[in-house]
N, C-alpha and C positions, 0 to 999 in steps of 0.2 A: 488676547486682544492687546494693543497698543498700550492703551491705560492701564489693563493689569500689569505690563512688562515697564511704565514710565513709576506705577508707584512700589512695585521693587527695587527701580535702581537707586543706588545711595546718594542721598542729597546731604550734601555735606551743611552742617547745623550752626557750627562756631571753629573755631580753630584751635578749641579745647581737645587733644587727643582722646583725653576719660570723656567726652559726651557719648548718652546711646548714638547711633548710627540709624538714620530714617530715612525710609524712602520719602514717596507722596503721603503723609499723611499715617504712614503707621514704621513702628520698631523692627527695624531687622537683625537676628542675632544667628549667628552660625553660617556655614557654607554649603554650597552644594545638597546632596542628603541631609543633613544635618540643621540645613537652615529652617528658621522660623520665626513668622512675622506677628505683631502681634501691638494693642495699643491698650493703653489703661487710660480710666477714667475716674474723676473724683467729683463730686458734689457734696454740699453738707449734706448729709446721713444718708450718702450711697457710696460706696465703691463699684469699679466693673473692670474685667479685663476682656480682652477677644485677644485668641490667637489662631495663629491655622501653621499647617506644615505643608507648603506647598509639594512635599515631595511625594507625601501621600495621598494629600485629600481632605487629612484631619481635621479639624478645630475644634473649638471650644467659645463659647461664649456665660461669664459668669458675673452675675448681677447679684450685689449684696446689698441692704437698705442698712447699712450702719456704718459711722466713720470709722470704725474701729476693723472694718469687712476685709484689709489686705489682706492679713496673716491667713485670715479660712480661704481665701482665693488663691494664696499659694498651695495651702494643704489641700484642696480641691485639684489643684493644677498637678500635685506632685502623686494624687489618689488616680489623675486619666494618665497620666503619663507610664504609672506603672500598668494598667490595665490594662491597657492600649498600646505597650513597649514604644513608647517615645524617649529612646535613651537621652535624645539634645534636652530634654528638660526634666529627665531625672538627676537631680543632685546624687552623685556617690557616697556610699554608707561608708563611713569611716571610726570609728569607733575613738570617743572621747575619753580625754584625761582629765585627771584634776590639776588644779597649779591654785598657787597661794594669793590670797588677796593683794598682796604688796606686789606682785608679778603684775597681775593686771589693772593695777594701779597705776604702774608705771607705763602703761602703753596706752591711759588716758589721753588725749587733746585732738584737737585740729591738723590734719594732712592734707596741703594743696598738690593737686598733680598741673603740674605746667602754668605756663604763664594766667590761661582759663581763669572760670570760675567753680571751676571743680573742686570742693572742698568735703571732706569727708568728715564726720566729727567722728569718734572713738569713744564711747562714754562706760562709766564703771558703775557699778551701782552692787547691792546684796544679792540680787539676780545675777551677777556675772558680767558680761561684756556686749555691749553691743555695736552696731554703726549704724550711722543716717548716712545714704547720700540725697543730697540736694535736692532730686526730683520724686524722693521718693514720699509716701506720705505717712508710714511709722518705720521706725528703727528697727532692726534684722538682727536676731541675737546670733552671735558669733559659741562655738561650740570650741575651745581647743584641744586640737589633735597631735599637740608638738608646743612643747613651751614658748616658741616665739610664732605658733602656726596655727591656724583658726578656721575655721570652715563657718559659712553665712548657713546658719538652721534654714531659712527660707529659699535658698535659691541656687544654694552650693558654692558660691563665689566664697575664693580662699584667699587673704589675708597673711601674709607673713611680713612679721617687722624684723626690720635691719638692724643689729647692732652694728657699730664697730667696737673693734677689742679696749674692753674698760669703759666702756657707756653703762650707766644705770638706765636711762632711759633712752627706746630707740630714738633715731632722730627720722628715718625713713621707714616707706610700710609699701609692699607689693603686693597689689590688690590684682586678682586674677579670676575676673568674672569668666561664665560657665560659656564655653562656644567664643572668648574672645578672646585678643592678645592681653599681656600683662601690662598692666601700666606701677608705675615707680611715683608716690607718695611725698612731698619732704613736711617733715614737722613744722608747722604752723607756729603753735602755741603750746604753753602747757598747762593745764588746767591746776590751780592749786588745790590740795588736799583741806577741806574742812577742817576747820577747827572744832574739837570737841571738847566739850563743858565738864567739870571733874563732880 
């Protein structure tokens, strides 16, 4: 129909390049075979997502009654995606390394991509490393797979910060979500290290 073909085409959102990409009213991620549409939703003590794969037929629709509902929504999403071999929304298994607190310590703060309002924060904690973006509504713990290299536990979007030669801490970070182009990070801010009490 006219309306299914007007809310797949891309309605461009802001002039931010890192925005998702949205048709009519719902997320479009990937191309051709590989594409797949899809919209989340948030209220106090529900999360939800819908997606569908137009190339097959597929979807999903998942409705959680707790703020806390994204992370099972992903594990859920990433539990039909294998069942169902939906590779565009399996994250690739990559097998994780250890690196030293002071490592990811230093890849702490604030990355804007472009003039936008695209801002990613990077945070540290005894958990490890995570990132928030902006529209999202909890932080995606980062796995790394490469001492300056990270893969998103939730959604497979990979992370690599930039040195240049003699930097302690990067200044840029290439963020490479799953089914889309890379976008280029610059360091915002840096968060200062806590002070600890003797």
């Amino acid at each position: 129909s006219s309306l299914g073909r007007e809310m797949l085409a891309v309605v461009p959102v802001r002039d931010d390049p890192g925005a998702p990409t949205f048709g009519l009213g719902v997320e479009i991620n990937g191309q051709g075979a590989a594409q797949w549409i899809g919209h989340t939703g948030a209220n106090e003590g529900y999360r939800a997502r819908m997606l569908l794969l137009p190339a097959s037929g597929d979807g999903a629709v998942i409705l959680t009654n707790a703020d806390g509902g994204g992370p099972l929504i992903d594990e859920i999403v990433r539990g039909l995606a294998h069942a169902y071999r939906w590779p565009e929304l399996s994250p690739a298994v990559r097998r994780g390394i250890v690196l030293p607190d002071s490592l990811l310590a230093s890849l702490e703060g604030r990355y804007r991509f472009g003039p936008g309002e695209l801002v990613i924060r990077i945070e540290h904690d005894a958990g490890g490393l995570r990132y928030r973006l902006p529209w999202s509504t909890s932080p995606s713990s980062l796995r790394p797979i490469a001492p300056d290299r990270f893969v998103s536990t939730s959604d497979g979007t990979e992370l690599t910060f930039l040195r240049e030669p003699g930097e302690s801490r990067p200044m840029r970070v290439e963020v490479r979500p799953t089914n889309q182009p890379p976008l280029i990070g610059q360091r915002e801010s840096v968060v200062a290290e806590p002070t600890r009490s003797s």
